[in-house]
N, C-alpha and C positions, 0 to 999 in steps of 0.2 A: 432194626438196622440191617437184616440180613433174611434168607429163607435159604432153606438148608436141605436139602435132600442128602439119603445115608440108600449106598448100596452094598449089601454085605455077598460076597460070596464064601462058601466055605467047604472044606472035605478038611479028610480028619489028618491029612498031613502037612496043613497050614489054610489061615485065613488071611485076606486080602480087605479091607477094609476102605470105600472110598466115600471122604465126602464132597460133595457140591455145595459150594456155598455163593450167593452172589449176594452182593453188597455194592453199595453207593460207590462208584470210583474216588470217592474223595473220601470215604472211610477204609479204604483198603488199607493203608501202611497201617493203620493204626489198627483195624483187624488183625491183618500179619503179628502186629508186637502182641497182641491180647494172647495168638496162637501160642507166643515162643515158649513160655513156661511150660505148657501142657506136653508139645513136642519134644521138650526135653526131657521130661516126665516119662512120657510113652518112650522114647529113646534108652532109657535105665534098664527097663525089663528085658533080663535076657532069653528070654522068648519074642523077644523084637526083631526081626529083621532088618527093619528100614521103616524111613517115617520122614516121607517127601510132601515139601508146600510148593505148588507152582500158580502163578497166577496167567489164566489164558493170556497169549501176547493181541489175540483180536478183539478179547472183549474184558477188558481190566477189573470188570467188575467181580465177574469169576473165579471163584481159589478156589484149587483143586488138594484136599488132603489123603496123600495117598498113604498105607501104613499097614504092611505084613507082619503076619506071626506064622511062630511055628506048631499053633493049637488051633482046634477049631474053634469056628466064630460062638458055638455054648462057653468055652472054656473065657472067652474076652471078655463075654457079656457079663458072665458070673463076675470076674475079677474085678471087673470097673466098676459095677456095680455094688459090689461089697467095702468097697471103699481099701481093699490087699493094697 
């Protein structure tokens, strides 16, 4: 459905987290709603800063998931991946 690029930047007074996702223009909305749970999810922890969906306005196919913390990009990995 989709191909997914993740670029992580990090230092140890917060990480920035971005993914590239591009999908079929006619799976977008329905990608968007698969997102909302998890966003809300990612929104809870308060080590969250923000946790933005946009989709390119030139090329529809493109969702952009943008999503700060206040830890570094070790401290995320560990967390999501431990199922915390």
């Amino acid at each position: 459905m989709s191909q997914v690029t993740q670029i992580t930047s990090t230092c140890e007074a917060g990480t920035i987290i971005t993914l590239n996702a591009w999908v079929d223009p006619s799976n977008c909305e329905k990608y968007l709603k698969l997102f909302e749970p998890l966003a809300a999810e990612l929104r809870k922890h308060p080590e969250n800063l923000f946790t933005a969906i946009c989709v390119n306005p030139t090329d529809p196919g493109h969702i952009r998931i943008v999503h700060g913390w206040t830890k570094a990009s070790a401290w995320f990995f560990e967390v999501s991946c431990s199922g915390r």
